[in-house]
matplotlib code that plots the C-alpha trace (Angstrom):
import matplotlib.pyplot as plt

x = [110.5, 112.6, 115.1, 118.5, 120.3, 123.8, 125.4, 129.2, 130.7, 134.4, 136.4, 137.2, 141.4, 142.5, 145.7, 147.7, 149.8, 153.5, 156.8, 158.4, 159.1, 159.7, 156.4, 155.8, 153.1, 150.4, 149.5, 146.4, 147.6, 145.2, 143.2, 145.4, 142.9, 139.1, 136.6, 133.5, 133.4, 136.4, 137.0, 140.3, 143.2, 142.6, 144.7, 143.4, 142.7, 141.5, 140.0, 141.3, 138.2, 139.7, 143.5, 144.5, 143.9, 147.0, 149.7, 151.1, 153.5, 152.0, 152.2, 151.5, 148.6, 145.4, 142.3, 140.6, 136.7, 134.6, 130.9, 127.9, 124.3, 123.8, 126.6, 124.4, 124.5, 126.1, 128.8, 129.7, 130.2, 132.2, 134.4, 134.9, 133.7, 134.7, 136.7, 135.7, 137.6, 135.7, 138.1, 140.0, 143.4, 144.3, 147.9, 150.0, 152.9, 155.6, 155.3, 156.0, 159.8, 158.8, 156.3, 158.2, 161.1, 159.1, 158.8, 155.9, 154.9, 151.5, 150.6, 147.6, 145.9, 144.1, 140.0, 138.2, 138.3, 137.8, 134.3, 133.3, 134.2, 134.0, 132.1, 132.7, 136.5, 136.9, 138.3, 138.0, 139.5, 139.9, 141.0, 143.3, 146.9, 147.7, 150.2, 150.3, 149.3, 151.6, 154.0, 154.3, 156.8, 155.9, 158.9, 156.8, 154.0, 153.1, 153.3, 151.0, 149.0, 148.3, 147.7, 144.2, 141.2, 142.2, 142.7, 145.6, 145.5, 148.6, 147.8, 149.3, 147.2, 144.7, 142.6, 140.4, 139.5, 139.2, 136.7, 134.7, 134.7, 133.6, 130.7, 129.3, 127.7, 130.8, 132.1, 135.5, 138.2, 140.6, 143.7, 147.0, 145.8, 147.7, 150.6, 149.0, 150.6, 149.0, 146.0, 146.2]
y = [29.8, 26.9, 28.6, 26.3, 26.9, 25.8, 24.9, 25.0, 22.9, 24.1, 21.7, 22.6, 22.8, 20.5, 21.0, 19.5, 22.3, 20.5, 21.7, 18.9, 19.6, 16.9, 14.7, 12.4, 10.0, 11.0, 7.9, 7.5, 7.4, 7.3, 10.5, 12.5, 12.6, 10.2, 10.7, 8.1, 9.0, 8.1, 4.0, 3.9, 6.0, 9.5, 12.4, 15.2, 18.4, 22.0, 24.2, 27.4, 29.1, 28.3, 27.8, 30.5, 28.8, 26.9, 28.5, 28.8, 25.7, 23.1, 22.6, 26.2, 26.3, 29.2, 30.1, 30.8, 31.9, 33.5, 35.1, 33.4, 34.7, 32.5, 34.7, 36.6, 40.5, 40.2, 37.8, 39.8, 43.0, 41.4, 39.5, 41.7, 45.0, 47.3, 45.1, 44.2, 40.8, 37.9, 35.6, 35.8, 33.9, 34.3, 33.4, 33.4, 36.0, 33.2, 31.8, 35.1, 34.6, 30.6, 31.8, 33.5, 31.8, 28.4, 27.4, 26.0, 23.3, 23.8, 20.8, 20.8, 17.3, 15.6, 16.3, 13.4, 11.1, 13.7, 14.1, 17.2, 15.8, 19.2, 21.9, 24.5, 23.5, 23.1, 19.7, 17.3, 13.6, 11.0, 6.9, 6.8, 7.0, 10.2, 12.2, 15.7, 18.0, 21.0, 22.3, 25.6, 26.7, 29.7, 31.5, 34.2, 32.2, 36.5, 37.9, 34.8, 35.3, 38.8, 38.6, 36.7, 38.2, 37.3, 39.6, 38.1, 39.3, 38.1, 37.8, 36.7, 33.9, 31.8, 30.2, 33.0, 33.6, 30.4, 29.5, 32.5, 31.3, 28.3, 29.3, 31.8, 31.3, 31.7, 28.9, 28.4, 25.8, 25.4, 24.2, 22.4, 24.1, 21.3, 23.1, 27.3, 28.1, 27.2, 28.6, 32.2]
z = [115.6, 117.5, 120.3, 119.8, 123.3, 123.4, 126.5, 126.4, 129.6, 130.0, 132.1, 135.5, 136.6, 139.5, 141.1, 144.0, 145.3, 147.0, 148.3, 146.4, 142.8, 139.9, 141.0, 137.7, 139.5, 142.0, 143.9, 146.1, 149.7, 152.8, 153.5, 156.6, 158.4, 158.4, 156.6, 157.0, 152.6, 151.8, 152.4, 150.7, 149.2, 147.3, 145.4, 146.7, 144.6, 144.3, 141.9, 141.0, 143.0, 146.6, 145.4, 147.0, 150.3, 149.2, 148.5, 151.6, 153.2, 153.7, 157.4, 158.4, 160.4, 159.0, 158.4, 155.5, 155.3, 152.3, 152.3, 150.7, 149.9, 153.1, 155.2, 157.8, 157.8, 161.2, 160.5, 156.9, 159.1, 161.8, 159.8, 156.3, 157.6, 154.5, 153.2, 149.4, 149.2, 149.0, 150.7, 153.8, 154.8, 158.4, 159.9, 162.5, 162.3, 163.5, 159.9, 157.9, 157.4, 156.8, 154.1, 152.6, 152.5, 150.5, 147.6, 146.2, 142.9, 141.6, 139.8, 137.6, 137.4, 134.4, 136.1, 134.3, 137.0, 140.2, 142.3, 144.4, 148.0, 150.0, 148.4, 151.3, 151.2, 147.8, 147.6, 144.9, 145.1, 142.9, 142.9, 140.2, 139.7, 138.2, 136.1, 135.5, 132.7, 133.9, 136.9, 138.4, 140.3, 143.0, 145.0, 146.2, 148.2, 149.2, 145.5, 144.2, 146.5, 146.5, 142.4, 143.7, 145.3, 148.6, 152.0, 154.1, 157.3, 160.0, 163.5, 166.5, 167.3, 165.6, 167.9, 168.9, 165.1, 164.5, 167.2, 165.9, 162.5, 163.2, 164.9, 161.7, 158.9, 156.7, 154.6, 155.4, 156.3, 159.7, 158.7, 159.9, 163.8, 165.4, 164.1, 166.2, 168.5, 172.2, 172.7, 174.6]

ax = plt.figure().add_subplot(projection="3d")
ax.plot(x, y, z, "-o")
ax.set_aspect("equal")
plt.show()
């Protein structure tokens, strides 16, 4: 008896999440910040796994983290505790009102020409000009995210969780800190 195994590869979903709607053309533009990698212009991308990570303005600073079978006992009990989300967003309460007062664009990208970049962060870039498949607009940057298996957490400063983060064995990804508030 011959075992036939089929393998069924679904495509993965890319998206570039904006605060500007009515994009038609994604254009590689220089990385914003260096990367030895990357030697010339990308369009950056995320799956739908860390999206969540996101949907939040652009320019608000945060920190996002998420266990592994390589998170340490210790750094899963300090950091999710009894919590049973899988993902964490951390951010400053001085952008609440600015949260929630944006609206985002989710634009989902054709994926055929993406590679894996940052597998921790999630990003994906590709070379090519691109146009997109599909837009979605968000209002509620708080309701979208709390339809995803995500624990947002506001604090009143990010640099002590950050630092701590940073130092665990947690995947996770310090964004937009230039934009914390100083350092208590």
């Amino acid at each position: 008896m011959n075992l036939v195994v089929t393998i069924i590869i679904t495509p993965m979903n890319v998206y570039h999440v904006s605060e500007h709607p009515g994009i038609h053309e994604f254009v590689p533009r220089p990385a914003p910040a260096h990367y030895d990698q990357i030697t010339r212009p990308v369009v950056f991308a995320i799956t739908d796994t860390l999206l969540h990570n996101y949907l939040l303005p652009r320019e608000c600073p945060r920190v996002t983290l998420y266990h592994t079978p390589s998170t340490s006992d210790e750094d899963y009990e300090r950091f999710f505790g009894q919590s049973e989300a899988k993902y964490k967003i951390f951010i400053e309460d001085a952008w609440k009102q600015v949260i929630q007062n944006t609206t985002l664009y989710i634009y989902e990208l054709p994926a055929e020409s993406f590679e894996l970049f940052d597998e921790g962060a999630g990003y994906y870039i590709s070379y090519e000009v691109l146009h997109p498949l599909s837009v979605i607009e968000i209002k509620n940057c708080l309701n979208e995210l709390a339809k995803r298996p995500v624990e947002l957490q506001f604090v009143p400063n990010l640099w002590k969780i950050a630092d701590a983060v940073a130092q665990s064995s947690l995947n996770f990804s310090i964004i937009r800190m230039r934009n914390a508030l100083p350092r208590e």
